[in-house]
N, C-alpha and C positions, 0 to 999 in steps of 0.2 A: 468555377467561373460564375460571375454573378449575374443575376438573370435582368437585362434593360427592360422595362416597359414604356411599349408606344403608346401616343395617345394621349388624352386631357385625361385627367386623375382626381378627386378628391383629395384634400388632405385635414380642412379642420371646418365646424359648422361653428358660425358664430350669430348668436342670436342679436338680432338690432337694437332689442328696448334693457339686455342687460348692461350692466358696470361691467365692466372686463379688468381685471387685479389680476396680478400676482402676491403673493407673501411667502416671505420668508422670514425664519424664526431661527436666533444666533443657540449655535450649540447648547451652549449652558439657559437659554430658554428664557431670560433678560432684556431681549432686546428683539425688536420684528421692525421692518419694513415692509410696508403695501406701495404699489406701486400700480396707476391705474393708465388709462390710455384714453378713457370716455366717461369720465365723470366730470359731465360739463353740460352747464346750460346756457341758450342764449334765445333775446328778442330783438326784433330788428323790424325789417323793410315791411311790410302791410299796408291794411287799409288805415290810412291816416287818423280816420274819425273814432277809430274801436281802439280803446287800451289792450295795451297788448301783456299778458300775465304769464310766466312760465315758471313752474318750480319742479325740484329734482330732490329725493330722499335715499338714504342709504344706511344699513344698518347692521354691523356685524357684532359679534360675540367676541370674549378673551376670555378663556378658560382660565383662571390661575392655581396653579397649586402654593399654597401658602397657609400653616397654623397660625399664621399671624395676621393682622393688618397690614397692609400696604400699599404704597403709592403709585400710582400708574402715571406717567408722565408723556405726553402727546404731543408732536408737531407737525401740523395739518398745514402743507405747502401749495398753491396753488398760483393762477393768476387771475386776474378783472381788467376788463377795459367794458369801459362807459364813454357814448358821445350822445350830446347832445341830453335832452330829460331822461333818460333812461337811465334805471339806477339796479346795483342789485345789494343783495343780501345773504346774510349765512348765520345759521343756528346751530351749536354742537351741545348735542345732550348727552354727557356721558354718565353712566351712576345716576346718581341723585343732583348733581351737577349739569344746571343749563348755563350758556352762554351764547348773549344773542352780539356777535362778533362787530367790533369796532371795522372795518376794513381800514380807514384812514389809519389808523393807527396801527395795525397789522401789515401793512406796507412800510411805513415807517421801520415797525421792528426788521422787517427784510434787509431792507438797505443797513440797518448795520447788524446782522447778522449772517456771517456767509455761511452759506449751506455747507452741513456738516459732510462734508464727501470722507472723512473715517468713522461715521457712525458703524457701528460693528455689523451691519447687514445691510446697509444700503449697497454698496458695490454688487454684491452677490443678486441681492433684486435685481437691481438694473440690467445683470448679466440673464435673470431666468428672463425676465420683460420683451428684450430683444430677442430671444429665443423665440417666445410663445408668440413673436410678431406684434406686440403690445407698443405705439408710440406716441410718444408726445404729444399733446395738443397741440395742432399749427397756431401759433403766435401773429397774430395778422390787427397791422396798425398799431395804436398805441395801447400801449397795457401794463399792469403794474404787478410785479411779483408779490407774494405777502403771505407770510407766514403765523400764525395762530397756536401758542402752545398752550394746553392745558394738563391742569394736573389734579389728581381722581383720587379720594382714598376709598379702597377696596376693605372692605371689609374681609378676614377669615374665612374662608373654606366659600367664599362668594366669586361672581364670573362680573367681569366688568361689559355692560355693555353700551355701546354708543351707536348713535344718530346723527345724522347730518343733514341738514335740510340748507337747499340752495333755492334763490329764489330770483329772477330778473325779470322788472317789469319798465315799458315803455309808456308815458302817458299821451293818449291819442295829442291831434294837433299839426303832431312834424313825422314823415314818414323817414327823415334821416336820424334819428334816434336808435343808436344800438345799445345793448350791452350783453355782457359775455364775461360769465363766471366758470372756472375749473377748480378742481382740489387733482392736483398730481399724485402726490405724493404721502403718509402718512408713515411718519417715524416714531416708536413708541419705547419706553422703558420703564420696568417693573425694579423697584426697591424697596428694602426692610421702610416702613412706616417710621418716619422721626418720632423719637421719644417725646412724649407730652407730658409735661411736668403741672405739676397742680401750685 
């Protein structure tokens, strides 16, 4: 018989200033999903006269095993909503690889791009995510999906690693000025390096 416990209980500590992810990595070790629930910044309501500045970084590792070169391929999913002068911004250093991110035009690619829902580890994310109690950013007013892919070459028996820097700021003035930057999502794939001909 199993034993009931009365009473208010612990069951997980979650620290307020971390990123909270999940990842998951497909069998054959090709393909990962991250999946986050609070990798999001935003500026808003304040004192009218003081700009308002807020940025957000993050930084992990990709081990690879590989005697060769090869190409790490990324797509960093997220949303933005901006009202009024508030504007924001997003910077991904991956490798030796910076990109300081069009958003206009990462929105674009969204809209015709639909989200790969058979990537080979996204469902499985999404399933550890809801588990671990991980969700969505609440989507509140107008905002715009937008997707950012990038692609890395990796050198041999090297670890790829990436940086993301998010940034939203508000210029004093109007105290109705928001904006509000997330990254969801990060889908990633590792391949043989294309052949480079001379």
């Amino acid at each position: 018989m199993q034993q009931v416990l009365d009473g208010p209980k612990f069951t997980k500590s979650i620290p307020t200033d971390a990123i909270r992810f999940v990842a998951i990595t497909s069998e054959d070790g090709q393909a990962s999903t991250m999946i986050f629930d609070n990798f999001l910044i935003e500026t808003g309501a304040g004192n009218p006269s003081v700009p308002d500045v807020e940025t957000r970084t993050f930084t992990y590792v990709r081990e690879i095993e590989s005697t060769k070169d090869c190409l790490v391929e990324q797509d960093f999913r997220g949303f933005v909503a901006r009202e009024g002068n508030a504007s924001a911004a997003m910077i991904v250093h991956s490798g030796s690889q910076t990109a300081v991110v069009d958003l206009v035009k990462a929105i674009e690619d969204a809209k015709n791009c639909a989200l790969r829902k058979d990537f080979p580890t996204r469902k499985q994310a999404e399933q550890a995510a809801a588990e671990e109690g991980l969700k969505d950013s609440e989507r509140v007013g107008e905002f715009d999906d937008f997707i950012v892919s990038i692609s890395t070459l990796v050198p041999a028996g090297q670890s790829l690693q990436t940086t993301i820097f998010l940034l939203v700021d508000r210029v004093g003035g109007t105290d109705e000025s928001t904006a509000f930057l997330t990254i969801d999502s990060i889908d990633s794939e590792v391949k043989a390096s294309p052949d480079i001909t001379d």
